[in-house]
PDB file of N, CA, C and O in Angstrom:
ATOM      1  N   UNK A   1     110.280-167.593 124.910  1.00  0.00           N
ATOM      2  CA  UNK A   1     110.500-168.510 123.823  1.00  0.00           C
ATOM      3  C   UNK A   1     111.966-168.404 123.419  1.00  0.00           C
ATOM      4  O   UNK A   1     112.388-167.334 122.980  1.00  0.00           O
ATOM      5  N   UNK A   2     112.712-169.402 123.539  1.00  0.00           N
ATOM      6  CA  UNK A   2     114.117-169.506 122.897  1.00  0.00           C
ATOM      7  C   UNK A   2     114.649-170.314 121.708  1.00  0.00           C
ATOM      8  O   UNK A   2     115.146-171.437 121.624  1.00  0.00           O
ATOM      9  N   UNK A   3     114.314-169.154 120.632  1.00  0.00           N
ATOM     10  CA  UNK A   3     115.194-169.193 119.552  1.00  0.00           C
ATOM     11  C   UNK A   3     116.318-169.187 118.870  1.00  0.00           C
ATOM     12  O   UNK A   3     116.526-167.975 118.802  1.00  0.00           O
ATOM     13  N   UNK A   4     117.182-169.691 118.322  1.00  0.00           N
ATOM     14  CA  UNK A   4     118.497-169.075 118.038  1.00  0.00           C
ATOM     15  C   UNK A   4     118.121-168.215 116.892  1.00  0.00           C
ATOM     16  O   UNK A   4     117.020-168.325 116.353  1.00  0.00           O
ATOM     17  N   UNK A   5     119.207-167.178 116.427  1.00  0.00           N
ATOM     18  CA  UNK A   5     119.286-166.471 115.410  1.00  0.00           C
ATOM     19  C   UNK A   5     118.827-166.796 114.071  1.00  0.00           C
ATOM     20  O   UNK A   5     118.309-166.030 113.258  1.00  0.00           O
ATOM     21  N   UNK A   6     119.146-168.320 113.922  1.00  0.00           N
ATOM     22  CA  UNK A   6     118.783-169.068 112.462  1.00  0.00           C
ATOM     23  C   UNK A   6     117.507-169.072 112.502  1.00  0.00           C
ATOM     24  O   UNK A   6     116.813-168.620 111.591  1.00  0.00           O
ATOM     25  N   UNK A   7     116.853-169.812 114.044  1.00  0.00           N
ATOM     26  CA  UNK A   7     115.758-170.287 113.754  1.00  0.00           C
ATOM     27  C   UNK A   7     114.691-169.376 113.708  1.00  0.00           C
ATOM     28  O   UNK A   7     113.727-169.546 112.962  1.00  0.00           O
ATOM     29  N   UNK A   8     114.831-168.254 114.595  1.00  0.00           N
ATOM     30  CA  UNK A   8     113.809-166.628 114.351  1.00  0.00           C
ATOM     31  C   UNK A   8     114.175-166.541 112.534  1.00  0.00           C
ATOM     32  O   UNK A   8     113.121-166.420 111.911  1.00  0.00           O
ATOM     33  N   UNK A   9     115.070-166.569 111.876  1.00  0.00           N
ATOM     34  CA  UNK A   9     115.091-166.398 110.447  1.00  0.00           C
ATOM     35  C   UNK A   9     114.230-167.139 110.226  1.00  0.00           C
ATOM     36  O   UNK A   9     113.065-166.772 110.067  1.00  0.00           O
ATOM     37  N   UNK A  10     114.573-168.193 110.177  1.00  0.00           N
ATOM     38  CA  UNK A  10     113.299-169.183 108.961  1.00  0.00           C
ATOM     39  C   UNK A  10     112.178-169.293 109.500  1.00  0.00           C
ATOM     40  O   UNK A  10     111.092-169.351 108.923  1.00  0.00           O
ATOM     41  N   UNK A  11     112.386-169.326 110.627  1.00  0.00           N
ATOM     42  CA  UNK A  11     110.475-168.792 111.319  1.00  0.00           C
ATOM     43  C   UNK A  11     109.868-167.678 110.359  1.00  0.00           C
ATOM     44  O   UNK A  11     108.855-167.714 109.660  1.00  0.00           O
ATOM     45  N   UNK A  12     110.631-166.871 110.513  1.00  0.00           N
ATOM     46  CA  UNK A  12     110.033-164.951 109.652  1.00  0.00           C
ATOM     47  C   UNK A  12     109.747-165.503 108.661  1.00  0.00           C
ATOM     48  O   UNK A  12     108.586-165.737 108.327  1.00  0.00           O
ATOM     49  N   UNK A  13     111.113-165.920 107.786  1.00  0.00           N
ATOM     50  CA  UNK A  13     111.203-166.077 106.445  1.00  0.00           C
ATOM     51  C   UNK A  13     109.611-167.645 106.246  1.00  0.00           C
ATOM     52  O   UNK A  13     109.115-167.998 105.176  1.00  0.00           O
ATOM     53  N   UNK A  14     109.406-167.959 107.047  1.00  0.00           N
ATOM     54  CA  UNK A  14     108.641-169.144 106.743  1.00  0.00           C
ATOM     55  C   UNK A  14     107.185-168.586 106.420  1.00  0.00           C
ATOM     56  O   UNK A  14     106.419-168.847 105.493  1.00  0.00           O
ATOM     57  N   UNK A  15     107.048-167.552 107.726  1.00  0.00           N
ATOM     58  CA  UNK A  15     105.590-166.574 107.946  1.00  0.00           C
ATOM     59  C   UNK A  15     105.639-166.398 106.945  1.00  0.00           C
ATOM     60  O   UNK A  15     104.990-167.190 106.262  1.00  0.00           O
ATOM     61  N   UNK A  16     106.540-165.097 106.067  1.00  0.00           N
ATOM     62  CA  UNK A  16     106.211-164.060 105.847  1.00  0.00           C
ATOM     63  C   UNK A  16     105.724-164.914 104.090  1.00  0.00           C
ATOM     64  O   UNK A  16     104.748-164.501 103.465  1.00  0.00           O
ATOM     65  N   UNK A  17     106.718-166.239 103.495  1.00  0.00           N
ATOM     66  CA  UNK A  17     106.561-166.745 102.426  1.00  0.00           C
ATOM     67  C   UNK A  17     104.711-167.243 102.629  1.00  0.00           C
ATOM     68  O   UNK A  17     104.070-167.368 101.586  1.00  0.00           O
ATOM     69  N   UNK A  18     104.061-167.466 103.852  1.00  0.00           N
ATOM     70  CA  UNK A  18     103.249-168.068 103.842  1.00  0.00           C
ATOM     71  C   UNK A  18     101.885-167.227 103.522  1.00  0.00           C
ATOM     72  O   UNK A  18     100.904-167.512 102.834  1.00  0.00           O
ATOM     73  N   UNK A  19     102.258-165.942 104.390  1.00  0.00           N
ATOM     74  CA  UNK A  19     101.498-165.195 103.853  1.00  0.00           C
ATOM     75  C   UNK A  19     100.488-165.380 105.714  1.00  0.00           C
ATOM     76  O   UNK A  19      99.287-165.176 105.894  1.00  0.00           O
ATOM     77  N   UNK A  20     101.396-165.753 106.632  1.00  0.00           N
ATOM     78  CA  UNK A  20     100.811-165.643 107.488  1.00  0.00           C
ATOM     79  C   UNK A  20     101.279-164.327 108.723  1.00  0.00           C
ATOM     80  O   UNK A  20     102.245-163.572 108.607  1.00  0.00           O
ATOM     81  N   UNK A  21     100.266-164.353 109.886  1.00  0.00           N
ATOM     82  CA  UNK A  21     100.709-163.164 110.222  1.00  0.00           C
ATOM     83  C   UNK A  21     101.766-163.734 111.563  1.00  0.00           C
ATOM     84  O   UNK A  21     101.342-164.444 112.475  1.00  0.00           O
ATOM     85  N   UNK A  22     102.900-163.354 111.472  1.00  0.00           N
ATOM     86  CA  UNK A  22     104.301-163.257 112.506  1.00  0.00           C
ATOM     87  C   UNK A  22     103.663-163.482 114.240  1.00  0.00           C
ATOM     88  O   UNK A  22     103.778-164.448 114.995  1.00  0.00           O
ATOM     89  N   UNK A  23     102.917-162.025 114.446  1.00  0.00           N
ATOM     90  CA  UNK A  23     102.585-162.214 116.362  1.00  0.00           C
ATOM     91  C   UNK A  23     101.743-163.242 116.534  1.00  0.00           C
ATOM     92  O   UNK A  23     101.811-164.033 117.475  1.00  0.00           O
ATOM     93  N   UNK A  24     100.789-163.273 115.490  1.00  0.00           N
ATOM     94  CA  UNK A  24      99.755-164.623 115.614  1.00  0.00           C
ATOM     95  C   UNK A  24     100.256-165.610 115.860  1.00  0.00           C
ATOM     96  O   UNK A  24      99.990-166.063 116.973  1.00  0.00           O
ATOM     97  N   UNK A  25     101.410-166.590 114.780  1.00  0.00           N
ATOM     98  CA  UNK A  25     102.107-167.955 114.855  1.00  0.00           C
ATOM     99  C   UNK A  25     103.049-167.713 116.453  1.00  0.00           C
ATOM    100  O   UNK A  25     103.027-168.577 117.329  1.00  0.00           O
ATOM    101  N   UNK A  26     103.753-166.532 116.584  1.00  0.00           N
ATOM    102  CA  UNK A  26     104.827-166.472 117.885  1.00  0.00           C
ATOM    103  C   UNK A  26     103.740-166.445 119.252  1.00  0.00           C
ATOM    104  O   UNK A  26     104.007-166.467 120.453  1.00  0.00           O
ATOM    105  N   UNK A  27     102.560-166.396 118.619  1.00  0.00           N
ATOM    106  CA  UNK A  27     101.720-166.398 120.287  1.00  0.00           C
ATOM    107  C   UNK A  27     101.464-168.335 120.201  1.00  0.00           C
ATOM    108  O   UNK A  27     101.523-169.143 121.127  1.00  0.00           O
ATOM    109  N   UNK A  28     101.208-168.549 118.874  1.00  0.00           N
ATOM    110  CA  UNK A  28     100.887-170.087 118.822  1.00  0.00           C
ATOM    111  C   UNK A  28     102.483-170.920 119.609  1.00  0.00           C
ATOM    112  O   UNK A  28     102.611-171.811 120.448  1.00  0.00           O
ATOM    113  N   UNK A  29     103.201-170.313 119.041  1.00  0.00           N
ATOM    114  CA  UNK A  29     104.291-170.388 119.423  1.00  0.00           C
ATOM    115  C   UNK A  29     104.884-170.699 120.933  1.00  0.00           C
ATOM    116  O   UNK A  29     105.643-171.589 121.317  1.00  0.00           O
ATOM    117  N   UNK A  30     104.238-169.612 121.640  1.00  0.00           N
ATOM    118  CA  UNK A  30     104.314-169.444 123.048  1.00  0.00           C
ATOM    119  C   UNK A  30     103.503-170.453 123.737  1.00  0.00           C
ATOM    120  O   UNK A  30     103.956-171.080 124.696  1.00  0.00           O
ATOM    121  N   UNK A  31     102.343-170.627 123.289  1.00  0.00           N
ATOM    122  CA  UNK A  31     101.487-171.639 123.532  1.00  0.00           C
ATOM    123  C   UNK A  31     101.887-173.043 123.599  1.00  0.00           C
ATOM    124  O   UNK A  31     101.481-173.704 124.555  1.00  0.00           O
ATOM    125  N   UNK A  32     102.619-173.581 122.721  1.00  0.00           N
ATOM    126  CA  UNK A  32     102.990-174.605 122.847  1.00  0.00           C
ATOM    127  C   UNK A  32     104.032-174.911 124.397  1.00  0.00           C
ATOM    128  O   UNK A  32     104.033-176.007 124.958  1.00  0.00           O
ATOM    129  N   UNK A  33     104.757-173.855 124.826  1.00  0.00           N
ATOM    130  CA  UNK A  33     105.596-173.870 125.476  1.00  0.00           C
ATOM    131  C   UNK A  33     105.249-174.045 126.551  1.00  0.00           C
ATOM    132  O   UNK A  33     105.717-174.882 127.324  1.00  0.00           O
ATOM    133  N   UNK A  34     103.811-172.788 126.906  1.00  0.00           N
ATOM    134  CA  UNK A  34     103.495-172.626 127.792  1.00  0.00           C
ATOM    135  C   UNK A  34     102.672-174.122 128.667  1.00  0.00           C
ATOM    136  O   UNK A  34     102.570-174.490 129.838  1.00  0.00           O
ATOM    137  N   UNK A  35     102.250-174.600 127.418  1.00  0.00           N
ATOM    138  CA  UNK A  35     101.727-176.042 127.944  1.00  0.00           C
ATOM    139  C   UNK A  35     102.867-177.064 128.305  1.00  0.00           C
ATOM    140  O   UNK A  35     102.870-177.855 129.249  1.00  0.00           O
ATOM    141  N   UNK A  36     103.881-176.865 127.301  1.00  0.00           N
ATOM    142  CA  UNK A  36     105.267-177.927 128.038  1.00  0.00           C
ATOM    143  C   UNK A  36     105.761-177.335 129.188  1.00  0.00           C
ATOM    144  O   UNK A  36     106.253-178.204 129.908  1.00  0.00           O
ATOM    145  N   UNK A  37     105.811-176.651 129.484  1.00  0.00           N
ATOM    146  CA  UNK A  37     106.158-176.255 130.655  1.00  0.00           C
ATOM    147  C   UNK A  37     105.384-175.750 132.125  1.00  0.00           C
ATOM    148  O   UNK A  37     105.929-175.267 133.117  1.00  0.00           O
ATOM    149  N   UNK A  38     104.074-176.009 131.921  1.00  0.00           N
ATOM    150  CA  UNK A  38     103.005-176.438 132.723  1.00  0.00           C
ATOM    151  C   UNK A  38     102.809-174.346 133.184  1.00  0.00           C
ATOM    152  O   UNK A  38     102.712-174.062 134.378  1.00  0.00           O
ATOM    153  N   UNK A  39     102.793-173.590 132.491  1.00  0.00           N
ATOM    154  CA  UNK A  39     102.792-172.241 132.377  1.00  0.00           C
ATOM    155  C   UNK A  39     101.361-171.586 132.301  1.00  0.00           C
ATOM    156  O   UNK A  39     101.196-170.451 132.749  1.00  0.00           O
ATOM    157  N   UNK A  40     100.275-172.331 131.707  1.00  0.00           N
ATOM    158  CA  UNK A  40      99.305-172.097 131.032  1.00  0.00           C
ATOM    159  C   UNK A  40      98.370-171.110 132.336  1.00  0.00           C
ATOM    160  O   UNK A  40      97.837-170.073 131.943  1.00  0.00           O
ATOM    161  N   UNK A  41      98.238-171.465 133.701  1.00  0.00           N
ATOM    162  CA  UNK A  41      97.614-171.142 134.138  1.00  0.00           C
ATOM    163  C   UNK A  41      98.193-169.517 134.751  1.00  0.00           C
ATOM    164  O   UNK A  41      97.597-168.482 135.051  1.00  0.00           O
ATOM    165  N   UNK A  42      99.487-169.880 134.746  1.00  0.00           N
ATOM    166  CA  UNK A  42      99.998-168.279 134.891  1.00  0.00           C
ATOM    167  C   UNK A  42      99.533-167.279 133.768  1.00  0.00           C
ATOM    168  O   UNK A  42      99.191-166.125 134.024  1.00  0.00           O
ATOM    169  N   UNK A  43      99.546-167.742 132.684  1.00  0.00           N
ATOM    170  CA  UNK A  43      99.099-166.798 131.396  1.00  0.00           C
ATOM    171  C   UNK A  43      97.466-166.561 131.547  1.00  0.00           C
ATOM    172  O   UNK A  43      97.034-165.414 131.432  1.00  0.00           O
ATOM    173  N   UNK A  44      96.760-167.431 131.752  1.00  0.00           N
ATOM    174  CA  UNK A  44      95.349-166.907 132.487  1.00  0.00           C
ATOM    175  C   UNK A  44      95.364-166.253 133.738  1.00  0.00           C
ATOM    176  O   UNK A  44      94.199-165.854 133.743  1.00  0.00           O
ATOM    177  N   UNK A  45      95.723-165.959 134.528  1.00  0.00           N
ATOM    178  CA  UNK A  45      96.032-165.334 135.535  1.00  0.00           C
ATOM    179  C   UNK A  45      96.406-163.750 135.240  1.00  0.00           C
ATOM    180  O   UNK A  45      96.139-162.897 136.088  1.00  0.00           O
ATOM    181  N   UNK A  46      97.100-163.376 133.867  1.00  0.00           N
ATOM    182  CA  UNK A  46      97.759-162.375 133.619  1.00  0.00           C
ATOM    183  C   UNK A  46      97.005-161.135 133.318  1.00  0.00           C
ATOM    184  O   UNK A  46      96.297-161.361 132.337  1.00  0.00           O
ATOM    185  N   UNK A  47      96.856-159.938 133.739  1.00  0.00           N
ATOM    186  CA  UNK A  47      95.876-159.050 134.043  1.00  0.00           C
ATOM    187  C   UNK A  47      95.759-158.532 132.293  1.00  0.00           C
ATOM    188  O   UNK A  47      94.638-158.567 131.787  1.00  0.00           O
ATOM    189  N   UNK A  48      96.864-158.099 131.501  1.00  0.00           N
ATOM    190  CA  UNK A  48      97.497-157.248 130.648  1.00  0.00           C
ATOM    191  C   UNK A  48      98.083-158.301 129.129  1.00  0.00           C
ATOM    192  O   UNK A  48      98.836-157.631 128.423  1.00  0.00           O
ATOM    193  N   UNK A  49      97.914-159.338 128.742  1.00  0.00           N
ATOM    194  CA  UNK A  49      98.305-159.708 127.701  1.00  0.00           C
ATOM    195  C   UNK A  49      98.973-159.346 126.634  1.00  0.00           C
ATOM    196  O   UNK A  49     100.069-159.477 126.088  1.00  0.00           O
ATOM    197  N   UNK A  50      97.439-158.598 126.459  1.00  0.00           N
ATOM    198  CA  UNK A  50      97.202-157.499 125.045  1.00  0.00           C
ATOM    199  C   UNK A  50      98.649-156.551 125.145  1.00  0.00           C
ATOM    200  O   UNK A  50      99.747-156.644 124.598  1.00  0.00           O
ATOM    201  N   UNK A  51      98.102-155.681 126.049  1.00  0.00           N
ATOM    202  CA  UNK A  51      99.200-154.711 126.437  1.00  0.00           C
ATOM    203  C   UNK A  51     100.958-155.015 126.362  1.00  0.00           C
ATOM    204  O   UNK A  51     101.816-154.257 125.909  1.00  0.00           O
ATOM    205  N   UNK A  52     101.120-156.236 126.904  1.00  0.00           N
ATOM    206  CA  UNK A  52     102.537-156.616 126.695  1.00  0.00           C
ATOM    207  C   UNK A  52     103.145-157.277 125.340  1.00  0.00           C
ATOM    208  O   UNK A  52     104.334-157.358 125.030  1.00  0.00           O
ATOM    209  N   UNK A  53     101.850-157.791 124.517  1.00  0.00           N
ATOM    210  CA  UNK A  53     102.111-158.958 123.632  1.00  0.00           C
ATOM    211  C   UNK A  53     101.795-158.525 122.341  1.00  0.00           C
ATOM    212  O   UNK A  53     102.469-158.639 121.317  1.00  0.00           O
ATOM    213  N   UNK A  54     100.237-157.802 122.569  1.00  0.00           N
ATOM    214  CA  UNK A  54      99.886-157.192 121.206  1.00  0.00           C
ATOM    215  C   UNK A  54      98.376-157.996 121.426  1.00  0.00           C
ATOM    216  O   UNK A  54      98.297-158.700 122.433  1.00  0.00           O
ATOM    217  N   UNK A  55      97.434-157.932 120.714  1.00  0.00           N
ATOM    218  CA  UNK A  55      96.176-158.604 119.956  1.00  0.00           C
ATOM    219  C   UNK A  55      96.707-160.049 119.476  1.00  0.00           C
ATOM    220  O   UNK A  55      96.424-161.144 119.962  1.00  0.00           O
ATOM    221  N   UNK A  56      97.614-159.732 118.311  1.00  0.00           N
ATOM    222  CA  UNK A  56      97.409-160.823 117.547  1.00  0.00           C
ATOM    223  C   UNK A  56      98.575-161.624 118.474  1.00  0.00           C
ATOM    224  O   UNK A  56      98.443-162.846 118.401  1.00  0.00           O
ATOM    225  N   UNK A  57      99.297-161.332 119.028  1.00  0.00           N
ATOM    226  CA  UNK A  57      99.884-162.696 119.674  1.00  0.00           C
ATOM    227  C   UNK A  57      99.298-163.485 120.687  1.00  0.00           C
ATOM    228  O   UNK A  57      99.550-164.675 120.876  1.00  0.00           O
ATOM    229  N   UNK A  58      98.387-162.682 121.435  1.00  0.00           N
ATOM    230  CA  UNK A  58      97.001-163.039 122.543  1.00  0.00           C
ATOM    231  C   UNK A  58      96.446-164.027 121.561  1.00  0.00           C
ATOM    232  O   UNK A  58      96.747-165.213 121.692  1.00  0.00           O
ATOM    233  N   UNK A  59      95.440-163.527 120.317  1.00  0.00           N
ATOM    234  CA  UNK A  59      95.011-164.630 119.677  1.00  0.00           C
ATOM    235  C   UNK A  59      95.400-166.025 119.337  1.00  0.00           C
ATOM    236  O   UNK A  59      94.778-167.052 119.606  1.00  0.00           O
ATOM    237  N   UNK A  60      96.582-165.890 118.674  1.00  0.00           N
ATOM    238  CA  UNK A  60      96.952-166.802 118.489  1.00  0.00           C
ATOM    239  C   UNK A  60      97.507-167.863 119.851  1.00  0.00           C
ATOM    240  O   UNK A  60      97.433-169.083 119.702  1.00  0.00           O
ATOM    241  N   UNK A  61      97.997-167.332 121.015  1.00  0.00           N
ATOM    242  CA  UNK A  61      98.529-167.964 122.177  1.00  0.00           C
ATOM    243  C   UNK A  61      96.788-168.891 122.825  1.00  0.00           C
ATOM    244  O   UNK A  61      96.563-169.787 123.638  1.00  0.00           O
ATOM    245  N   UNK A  62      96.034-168.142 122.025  1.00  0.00           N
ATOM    246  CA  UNK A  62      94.623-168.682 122.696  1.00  0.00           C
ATOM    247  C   UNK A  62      94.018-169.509 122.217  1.00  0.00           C
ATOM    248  O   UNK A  62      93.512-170.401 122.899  1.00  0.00           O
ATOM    249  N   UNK A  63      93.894-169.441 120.834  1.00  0.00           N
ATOM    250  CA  UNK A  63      93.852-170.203 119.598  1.00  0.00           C
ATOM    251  C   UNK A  63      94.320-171.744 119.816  1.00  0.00           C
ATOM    252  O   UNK A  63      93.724-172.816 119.924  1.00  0.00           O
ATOM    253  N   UNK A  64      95.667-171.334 119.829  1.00  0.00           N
ATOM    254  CA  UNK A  64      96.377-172.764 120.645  1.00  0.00           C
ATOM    255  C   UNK A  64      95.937-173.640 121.712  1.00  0.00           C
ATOM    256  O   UNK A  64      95.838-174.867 121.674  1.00  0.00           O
ATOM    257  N   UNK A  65      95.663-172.779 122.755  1.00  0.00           N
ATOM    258  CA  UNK A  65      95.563-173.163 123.963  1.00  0.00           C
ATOM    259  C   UNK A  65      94.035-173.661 124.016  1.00  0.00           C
ATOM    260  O   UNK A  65      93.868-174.554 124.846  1.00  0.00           O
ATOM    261  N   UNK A  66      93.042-173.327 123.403  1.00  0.00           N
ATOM    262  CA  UNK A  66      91.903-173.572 123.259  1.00  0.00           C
ATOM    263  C   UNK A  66      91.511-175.000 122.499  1.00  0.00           C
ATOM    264  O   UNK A  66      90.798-175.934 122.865  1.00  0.00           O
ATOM    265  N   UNK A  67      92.271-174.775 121.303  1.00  0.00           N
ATOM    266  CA  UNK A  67      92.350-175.958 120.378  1.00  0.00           C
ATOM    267  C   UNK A  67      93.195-177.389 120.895  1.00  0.00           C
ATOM    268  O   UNK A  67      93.113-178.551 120.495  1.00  0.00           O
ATOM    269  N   UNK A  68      93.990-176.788 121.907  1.00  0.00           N
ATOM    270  CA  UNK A  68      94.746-178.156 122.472  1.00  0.00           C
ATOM    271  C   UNK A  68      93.997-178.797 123.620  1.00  0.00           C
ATOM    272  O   UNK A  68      93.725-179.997 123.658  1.00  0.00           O
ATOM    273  N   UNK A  69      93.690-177.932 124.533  1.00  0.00           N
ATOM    274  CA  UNK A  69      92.694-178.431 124.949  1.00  0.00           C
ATOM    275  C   UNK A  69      91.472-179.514 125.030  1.00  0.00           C
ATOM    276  O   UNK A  69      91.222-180.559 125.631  1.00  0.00           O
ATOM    277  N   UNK A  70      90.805-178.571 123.985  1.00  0.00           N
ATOM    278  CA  UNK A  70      89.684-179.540 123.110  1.00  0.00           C
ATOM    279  C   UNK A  70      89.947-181.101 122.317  1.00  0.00           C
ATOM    280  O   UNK A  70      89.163-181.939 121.872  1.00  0.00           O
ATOM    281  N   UNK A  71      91.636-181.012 122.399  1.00  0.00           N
ATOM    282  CA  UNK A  71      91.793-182.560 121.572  1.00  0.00           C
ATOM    283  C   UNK A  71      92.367-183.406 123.175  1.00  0.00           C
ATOM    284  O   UNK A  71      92.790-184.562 123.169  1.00  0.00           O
ATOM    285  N   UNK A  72      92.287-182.752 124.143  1.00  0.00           N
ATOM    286  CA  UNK A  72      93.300-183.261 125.043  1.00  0.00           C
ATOM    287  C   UNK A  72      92.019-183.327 126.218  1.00  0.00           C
ATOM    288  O   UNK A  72      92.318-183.852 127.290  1.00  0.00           O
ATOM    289  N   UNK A  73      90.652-182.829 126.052  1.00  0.00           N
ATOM    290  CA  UNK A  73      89.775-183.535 126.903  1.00  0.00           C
ATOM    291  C   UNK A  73      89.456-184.831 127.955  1.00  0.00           C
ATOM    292  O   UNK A  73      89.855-185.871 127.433  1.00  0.00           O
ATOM    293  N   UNK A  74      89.117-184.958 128.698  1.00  0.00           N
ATOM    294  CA  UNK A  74      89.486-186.453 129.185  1.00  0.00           C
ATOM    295  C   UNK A  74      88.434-186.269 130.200  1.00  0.00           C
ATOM    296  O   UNK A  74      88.183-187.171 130.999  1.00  0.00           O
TER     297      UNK A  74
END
């Protein structure tokens, strides 16, 4: 995911005012990407998620990917 310096700020600063949790939104985060950039099936493929990413960024990267899905049916 490529951020500049500003935008990792007001990302944090956006979470943290929201009261939401940081790895969760940066996995939602990833998610989005991973679908623009046609990535998605490499990240299912990936043995270790958890391990590299954490729980809550898995969730949320799944969250995404699950929910986009479901509107993107056909």
């Amino acid at each position: 995911m490529k951020m500049t310096q500003t935008e990792l700020m007001d990302f944090l600063w956006e979470t943290i005012r929201s009261k939401k949790n940081c790895n969760f939104e940066l996995g939602r985060k990833a998610a989005i990407e991973a679908i623009r950039d046609g990535f998605v099936q490499d990240y299912r493929n990936h043995r270790d998620l958890v391990g590299v990413h954490g729980q809550d960024w898995v969730n949320g990267f799944w969250d995404y990917i699950k929910s986009w899905e479901n509107i993107h049916q056909a």
